[in-house]
C-alpha positions as CSV (number, residue, x, y, z in Angstrom):
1,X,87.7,117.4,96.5
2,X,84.3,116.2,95.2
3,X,81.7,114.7,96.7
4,X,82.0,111.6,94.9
5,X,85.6,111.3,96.0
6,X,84.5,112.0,99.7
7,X,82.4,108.8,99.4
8,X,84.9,106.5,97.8
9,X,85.9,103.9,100.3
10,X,89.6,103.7,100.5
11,X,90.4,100.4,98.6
12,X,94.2,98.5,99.1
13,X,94.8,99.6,95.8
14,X,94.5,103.6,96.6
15,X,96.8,103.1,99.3
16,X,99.2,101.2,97.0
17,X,98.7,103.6,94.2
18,X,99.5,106.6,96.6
19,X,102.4,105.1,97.6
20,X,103.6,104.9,94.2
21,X,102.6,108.6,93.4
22,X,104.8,109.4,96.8
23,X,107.7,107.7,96.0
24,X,108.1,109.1,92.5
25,X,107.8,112.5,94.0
26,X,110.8,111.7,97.1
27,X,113.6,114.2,96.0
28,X,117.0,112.2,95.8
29,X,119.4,112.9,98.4
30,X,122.0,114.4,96.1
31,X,118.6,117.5,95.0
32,X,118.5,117.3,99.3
33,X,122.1,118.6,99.0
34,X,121.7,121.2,96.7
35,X,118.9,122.5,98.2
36,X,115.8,121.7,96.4
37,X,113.7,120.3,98.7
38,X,110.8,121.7,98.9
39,X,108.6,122.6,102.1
40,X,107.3,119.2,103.7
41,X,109.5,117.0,101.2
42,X,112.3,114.3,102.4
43,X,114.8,111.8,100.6
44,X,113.7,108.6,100.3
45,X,116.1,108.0,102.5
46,X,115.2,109.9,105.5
47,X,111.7,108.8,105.6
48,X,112.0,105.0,104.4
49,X,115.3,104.1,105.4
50,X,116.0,102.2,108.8
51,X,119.6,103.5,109.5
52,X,122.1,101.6,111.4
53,X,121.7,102.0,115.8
54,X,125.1,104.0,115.5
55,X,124.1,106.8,113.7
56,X,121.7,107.9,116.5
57,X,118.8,109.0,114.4
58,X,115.1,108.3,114.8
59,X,112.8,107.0,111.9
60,X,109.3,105.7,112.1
61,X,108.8,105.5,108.6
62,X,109.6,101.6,107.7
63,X,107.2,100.8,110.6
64,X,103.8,99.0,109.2
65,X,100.8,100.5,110.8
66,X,99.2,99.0,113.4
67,X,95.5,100.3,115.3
68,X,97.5,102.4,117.6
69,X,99.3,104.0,115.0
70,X,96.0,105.1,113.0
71,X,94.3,105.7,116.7
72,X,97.0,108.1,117.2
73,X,96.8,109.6,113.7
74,X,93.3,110.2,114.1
75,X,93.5,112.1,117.7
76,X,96.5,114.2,116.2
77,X,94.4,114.7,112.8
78,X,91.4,116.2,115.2
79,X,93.1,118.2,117.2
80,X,94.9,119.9,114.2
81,X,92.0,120.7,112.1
82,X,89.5,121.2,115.3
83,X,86.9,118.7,113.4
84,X,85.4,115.8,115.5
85,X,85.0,113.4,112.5
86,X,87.1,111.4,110.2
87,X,87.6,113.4,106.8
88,X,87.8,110.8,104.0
89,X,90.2,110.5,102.0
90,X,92.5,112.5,105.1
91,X,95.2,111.2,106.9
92,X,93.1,108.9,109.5
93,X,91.2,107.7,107.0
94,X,94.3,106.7,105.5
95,X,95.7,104.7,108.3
96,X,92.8,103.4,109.8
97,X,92.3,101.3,106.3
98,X,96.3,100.7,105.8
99,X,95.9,99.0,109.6
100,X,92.7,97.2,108.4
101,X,94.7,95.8,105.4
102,X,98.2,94.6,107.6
103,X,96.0,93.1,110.2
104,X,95.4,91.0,107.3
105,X,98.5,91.0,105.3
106,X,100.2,87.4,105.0
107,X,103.7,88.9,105.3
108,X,105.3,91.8,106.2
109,X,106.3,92.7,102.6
110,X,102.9,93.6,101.8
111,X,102.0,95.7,104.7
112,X,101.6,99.7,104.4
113,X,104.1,101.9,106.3
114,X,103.8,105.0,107.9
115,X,106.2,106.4,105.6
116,X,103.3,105.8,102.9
117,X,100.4,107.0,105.1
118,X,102.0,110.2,106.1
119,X,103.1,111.4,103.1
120,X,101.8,114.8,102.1
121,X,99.7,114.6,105.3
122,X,100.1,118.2,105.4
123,X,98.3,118.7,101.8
124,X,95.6,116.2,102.8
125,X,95.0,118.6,106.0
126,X,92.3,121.2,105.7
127,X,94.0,123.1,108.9
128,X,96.7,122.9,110.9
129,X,98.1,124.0,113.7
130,X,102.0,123.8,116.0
131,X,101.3,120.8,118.3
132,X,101.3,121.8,122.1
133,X,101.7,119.4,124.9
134,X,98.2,119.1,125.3
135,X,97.7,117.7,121.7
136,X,101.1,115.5,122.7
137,X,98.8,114.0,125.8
138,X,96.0,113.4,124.0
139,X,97.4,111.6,121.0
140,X,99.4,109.6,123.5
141,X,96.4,108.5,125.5
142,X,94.8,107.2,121.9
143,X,97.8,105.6,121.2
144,X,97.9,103.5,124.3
145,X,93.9,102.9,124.6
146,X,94.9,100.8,121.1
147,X,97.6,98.8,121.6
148,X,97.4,95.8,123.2
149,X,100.2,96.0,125.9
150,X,98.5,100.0,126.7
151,X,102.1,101.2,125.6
152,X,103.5,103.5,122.9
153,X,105.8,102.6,120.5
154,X,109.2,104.7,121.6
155,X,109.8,106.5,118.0
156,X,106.4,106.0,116.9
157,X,103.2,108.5,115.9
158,X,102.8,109.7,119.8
159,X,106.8,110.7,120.6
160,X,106.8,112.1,117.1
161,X,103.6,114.4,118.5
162,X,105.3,114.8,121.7
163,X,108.7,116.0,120.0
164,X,107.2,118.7,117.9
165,X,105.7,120.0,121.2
166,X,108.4,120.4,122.9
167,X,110.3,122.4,120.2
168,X,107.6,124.6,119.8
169,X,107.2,125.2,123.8
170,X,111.1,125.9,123.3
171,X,109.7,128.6,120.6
């Protein structure tokens, strides 16, 4: 990434324009069947969709982002690459804007998911690392500290966090 690209402010329109990129790139359910998904990729489907209660499954992706969502980003996005600053252009960087832009929004229609945030977060990280339930506390905390009730949301950013730690600990 160049310099110049570094210092780019993030504009609604790179958000919107990534989104577009992202959801050209979704493999279809039916390529999910046959196998050709490819490592970090989902169906539109499985990321956007909101599925019915009965089904039992958990998706954040449909959910706009809110200032606890990009706190909690950030904390996980720091404790994954071991930096102490926002990258621009990263992940954070991402959300914090995308929750700049729906505080603002005029309806809900033109507010940035996470599903549109988090795609190819692991591309846009420099490093990574499994999460571990430190990382799980510690993205929770910033999660809380930014919303205004001091909760979490129950299939949001900080269970997601919390999840992959315990599946690794089970490891």
């Amino acid at each position: 990434m160049s310099q110049q690209q570094l210092e780019k402010p993030i504009s609604d329109h790179d958000v919107k324009e990534e989104a577009a990129v992202t959801e050209r790139s979704i493999v279809t359910a039916e390529d999910k069947e046959k196998g050709v998904v490819a490592d970090g990729q989902a169906s539109k489907e499985e990321v956007v969709a909101n599925p019915p209660a009965s089904e039992g499954t958990i998706t954040i992706g449909n959910k706009p982002v809110e200032w606890s969502d990009a706190a909690a980003i950030q904390a996980a996005e720091v404790r994954a690459t071991g930096r102490t600053n926002i990258m621009p252009g990263g992940v954070a960087a991402s959300a914090q804007s995308a929750a700049t832009l729906n505080a603002r929004a005029n309806s809900e229609d033109d507010k940035t998911t996470l599903a549109v945030v988090l795609a190819g977060a692991r591309s846009k990280l420099p490093s990574d690392k499994p999460a571990t339930r430190k990382d799980a506390e510690g993205v929770t905390g910033a999660e809380m500290r930014n919303d205004p009730h001091l909760t979490t949301y129950p299939t949001g950013v900080a269970a997601s966090v919390a999840a992959a730690a315990r599946i690794n600990q089970a490891k």
